[in-house]
Backbone bond lengths (Angstrom), bond angles and torsions (degrees), N, CA, C in turn:
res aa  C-N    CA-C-N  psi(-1)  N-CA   C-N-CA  omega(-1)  CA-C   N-CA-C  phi
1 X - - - 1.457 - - 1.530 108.55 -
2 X 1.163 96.92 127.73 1.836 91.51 -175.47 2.185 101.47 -103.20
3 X 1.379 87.55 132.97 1.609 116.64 -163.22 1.283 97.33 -109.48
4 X 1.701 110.13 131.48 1.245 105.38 145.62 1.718 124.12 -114.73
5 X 1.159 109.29 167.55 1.714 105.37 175.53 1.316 103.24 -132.68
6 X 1.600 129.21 140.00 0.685 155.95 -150.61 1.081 141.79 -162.57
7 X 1.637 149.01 133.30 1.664 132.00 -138.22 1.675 73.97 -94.02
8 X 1.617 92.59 161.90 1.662 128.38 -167.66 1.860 88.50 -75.35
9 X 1.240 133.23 143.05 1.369 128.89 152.04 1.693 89.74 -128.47
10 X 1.722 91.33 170.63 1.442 128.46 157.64 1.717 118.89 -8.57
11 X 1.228 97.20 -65.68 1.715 110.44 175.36 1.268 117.86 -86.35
12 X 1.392 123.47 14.35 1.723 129.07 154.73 1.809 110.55 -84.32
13 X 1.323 122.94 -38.00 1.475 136.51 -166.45 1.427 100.10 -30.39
14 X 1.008 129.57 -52.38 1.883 124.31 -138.23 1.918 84.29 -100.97
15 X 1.550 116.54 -44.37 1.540 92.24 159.62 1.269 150.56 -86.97
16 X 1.533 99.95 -0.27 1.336 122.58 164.94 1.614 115.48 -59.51
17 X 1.667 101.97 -33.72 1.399 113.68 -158.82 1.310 102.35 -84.22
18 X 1.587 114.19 -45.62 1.267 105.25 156.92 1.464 138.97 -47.89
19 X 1.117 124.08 -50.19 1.504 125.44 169.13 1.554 124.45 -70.87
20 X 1.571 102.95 0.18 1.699 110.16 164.52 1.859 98.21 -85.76
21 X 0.869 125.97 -40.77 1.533 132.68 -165.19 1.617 90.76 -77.77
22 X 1.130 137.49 -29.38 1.256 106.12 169.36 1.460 120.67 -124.73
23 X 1.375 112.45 30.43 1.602 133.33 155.83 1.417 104.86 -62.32
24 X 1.900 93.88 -64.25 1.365 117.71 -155.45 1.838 112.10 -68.45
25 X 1.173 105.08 -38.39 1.328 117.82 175.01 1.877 115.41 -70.07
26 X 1.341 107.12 -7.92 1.349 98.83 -178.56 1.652 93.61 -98.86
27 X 2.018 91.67 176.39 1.712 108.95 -177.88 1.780 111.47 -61.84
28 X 1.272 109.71 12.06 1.748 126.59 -164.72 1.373 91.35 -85.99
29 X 0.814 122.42 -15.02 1.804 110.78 -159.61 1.682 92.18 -144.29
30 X 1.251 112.89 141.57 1.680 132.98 153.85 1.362 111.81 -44.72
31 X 1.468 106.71 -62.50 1.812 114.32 -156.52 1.577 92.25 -116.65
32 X 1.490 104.17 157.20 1.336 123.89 -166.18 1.672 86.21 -100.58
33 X 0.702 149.35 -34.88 1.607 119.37 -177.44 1.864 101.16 94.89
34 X 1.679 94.13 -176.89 0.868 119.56 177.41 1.366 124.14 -167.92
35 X 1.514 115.72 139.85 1.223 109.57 170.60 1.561 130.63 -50.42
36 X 0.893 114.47 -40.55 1.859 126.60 147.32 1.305 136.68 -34.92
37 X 1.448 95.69 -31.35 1.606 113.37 177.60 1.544 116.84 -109.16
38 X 1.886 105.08 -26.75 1.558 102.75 166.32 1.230 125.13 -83.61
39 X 1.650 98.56 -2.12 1.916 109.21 177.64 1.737 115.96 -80.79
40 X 1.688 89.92 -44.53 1.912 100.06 165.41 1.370 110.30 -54.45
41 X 1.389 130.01 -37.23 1.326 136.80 -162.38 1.409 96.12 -85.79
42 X 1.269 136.50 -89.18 1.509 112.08 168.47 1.571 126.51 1.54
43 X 1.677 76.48 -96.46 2.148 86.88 -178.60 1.277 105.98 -37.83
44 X 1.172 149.56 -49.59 1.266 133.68 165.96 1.690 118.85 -44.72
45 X 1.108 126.96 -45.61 1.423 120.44 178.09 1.631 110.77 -73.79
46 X 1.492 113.79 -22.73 1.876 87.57 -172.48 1.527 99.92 -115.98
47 X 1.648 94.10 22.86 1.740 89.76 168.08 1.534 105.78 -133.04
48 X 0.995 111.73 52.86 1.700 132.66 169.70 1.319 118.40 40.02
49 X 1.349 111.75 52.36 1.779 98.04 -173.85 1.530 94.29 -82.74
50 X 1.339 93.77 174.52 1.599 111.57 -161.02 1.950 85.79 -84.80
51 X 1.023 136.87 -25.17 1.177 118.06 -156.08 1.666 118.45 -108.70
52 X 1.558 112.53 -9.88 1.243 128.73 166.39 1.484 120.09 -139.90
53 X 1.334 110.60 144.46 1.648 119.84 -168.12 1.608 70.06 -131.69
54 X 1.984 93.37 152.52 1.207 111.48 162.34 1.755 97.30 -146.94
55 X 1.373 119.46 152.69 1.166 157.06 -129.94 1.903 114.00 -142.54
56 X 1.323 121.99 128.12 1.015 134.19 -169.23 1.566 100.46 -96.67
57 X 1.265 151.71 165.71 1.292 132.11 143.35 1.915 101.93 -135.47
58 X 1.091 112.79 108.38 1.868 121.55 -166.51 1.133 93.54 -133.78
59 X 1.734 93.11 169.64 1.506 121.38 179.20 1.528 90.38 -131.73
60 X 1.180 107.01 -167.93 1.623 115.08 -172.91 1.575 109.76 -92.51
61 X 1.324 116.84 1.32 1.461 120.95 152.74 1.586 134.16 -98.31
62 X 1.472 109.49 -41.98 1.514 131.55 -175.27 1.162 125.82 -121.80
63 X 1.259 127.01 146.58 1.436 124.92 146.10 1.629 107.72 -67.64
64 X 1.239 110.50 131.23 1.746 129.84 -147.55 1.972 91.68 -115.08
65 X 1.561 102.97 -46.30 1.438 94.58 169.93 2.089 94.35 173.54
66 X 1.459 118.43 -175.29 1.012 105.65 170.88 1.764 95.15 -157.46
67 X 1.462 91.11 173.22 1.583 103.56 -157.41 1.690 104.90 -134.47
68 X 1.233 110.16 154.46 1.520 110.81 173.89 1.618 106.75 -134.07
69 X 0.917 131.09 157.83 1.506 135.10 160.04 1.621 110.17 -152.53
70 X 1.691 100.52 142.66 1.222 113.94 -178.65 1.853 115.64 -110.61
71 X 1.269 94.91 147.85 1.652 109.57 -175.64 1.491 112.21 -82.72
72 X 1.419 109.19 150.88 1.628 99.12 178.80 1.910 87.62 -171.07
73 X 1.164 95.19 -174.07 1.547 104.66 163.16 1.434 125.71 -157.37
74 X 1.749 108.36 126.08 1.374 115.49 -138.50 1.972 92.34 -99.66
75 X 1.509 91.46 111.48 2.106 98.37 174.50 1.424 91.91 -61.15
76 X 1.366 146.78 -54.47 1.426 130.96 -165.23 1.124 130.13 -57.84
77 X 1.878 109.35 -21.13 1.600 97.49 175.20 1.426 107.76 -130.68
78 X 1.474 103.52 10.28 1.734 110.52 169.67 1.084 122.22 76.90
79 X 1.760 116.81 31.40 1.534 104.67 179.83 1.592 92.97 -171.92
80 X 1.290 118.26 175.74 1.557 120.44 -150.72 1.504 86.04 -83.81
81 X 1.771 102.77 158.35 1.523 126.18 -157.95 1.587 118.71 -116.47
82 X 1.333 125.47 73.96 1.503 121.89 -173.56 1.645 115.88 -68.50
83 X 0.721 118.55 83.69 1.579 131.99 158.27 1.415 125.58 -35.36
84 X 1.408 134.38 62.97 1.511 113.35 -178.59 1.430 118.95 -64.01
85 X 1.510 120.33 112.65 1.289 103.38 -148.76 1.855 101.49 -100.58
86 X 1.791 96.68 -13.34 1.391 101.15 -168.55 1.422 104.73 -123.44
87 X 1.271 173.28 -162.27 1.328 162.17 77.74 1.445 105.40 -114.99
88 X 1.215 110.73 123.03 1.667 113.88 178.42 1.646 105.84 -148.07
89 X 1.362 88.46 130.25 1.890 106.10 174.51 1.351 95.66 -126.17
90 X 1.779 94.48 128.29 1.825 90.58 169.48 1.516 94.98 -85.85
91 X 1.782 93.98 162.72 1.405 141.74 -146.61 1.521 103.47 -44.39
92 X 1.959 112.31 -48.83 1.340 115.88 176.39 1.213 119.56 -46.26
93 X 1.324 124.73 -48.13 1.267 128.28 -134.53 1.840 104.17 -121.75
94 X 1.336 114.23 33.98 1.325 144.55 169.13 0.942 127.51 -84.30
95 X 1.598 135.23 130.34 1.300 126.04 -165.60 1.595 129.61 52.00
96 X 1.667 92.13 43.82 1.285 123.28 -168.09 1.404 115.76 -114.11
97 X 1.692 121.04 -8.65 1.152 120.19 -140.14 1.483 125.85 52.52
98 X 1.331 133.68 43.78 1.074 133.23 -168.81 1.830 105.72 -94.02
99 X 1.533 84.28 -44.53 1.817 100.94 -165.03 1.812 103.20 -75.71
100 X 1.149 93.79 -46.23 1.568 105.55 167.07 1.468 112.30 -47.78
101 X 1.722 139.54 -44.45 1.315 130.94 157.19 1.231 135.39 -52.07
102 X 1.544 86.07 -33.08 1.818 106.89 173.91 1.639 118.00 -43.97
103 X 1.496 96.41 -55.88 1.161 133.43 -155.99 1.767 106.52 -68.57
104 X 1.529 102.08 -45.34 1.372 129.84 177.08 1.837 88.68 -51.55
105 X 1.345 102.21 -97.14 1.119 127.35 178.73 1.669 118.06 7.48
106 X 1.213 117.43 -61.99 1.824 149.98 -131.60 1.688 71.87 -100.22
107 X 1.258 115.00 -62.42 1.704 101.15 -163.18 0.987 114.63 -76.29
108 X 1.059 121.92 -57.91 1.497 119.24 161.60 1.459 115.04 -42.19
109 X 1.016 140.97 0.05 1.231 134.63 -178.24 1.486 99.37 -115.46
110 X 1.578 133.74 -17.34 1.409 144.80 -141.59 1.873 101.63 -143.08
111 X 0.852 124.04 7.76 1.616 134.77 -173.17 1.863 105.91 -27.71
112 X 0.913 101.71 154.12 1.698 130.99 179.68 2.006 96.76 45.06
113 X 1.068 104.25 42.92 1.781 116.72 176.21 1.661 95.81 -113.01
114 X 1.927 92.52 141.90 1.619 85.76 150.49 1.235 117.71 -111.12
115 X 1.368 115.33 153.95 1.696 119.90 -174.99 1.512 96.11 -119.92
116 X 2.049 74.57 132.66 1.499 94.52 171.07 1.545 115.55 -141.30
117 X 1.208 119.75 153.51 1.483 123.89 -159.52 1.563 104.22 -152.37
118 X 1.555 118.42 157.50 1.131 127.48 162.65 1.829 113.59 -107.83
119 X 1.604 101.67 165.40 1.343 102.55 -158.49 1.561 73.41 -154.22
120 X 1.462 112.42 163.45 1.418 135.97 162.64 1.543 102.45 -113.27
121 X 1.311 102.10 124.08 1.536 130.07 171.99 1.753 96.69 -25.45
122 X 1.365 107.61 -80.94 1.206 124.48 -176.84 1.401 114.82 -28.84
123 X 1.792 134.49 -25.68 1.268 121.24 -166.43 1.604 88.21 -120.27
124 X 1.134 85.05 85.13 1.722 113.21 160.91 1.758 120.11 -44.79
125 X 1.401 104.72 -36.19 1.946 105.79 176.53 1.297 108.92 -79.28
126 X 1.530 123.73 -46.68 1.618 125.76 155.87 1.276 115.24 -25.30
127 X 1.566 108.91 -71.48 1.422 122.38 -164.09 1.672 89.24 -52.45
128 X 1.019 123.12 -74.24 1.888 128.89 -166.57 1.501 101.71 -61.21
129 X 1.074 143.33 9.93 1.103 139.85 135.94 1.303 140.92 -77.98
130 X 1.331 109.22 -16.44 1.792 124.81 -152.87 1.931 73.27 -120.05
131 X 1.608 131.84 -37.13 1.159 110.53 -153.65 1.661 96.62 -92.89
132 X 1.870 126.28 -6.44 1.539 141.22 169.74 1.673 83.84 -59.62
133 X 1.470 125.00 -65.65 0.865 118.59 -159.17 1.526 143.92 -57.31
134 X 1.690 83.65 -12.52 1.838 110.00 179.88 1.730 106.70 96.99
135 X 1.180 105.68 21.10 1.408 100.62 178.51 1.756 100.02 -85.68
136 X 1.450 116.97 165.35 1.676 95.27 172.46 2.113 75.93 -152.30
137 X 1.266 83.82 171.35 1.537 115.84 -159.56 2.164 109.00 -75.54
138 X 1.166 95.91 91.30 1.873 94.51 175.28 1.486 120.63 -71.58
139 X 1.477 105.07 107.28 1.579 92.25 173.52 1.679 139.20 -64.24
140 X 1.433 112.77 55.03 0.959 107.14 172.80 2.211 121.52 -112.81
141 X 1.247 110.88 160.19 1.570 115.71 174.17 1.630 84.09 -89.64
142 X 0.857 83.48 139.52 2.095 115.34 167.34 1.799 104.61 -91.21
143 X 0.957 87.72 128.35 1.809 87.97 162.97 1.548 104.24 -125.02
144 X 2.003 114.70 163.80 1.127 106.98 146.22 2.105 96.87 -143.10
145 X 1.471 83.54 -157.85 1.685 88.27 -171.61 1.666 85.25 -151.06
């Protein structure tokens, strides 16, 4: 299947928004979100903030799924910090190699960065995807406030 990826604009929002509502609502994610919070998250990607890019992933028929990652810079390993904070493929188009291009893509596009991401134990095809990819498992608890 030939894929393209592509930065998020203006005229992605309303299906973006859709496929955040049922990212967010599945066992994939901790927190349920909000439309409030997937609207900041957008407008932030197709209006260039410095700290999140978001990402189209299509073929020449569909939107296939879309992705966001956030910028930071990590003191523990001394070099800038790619965050995939979102990765979503709807349901069809899974186990396609889709996420695996994704994945390609982002580093190669992001060089001498480390990438780091969260996953829920429970989604076992994620996890075996992110670990194809060479990602491996940090023992740490996350906090926030």
């Amino acid at each position: 299947m030939e894929i393209t990826i592509r930065d998020m604009t203006i005229k992605d929002k309303n299906s973006v928004l859709e496929m955040m509502r049922v990212f967010y609502a599945s066992p994939a994610v901790f927190s349920n979100g909000s439309d409030e919070i997937f609207l900041n998250d957008i407008e932030a990607c197709i209006n260039n903030s410095q700290f999140l890019e978001g990402y189209i992933i299509e073929n020449s028929n569909d939107i296939l799924g879309y992705a966001m990652i956030a910028k930071s810079f990590s003191t523990e390993f001394g070099k800038p910090c790619i965050w995939i904070e979102d990765l979503y493929i709807k349901d069809k188009y899974r186990g396609l190699g889709i996420g695996k291009k994704f994945m390609e893509f982002i580093t190669n596009k992001h060089t001498d960065c480390i990438f780091r991401l969260e996953v829920e134990e429970e989604n076992e095809r994620a996890m075996k995807l992110y670990q194809k990819c060479g990602f491996t498992v940090l023992p740490y608890t996350e906090m926030k406030k």
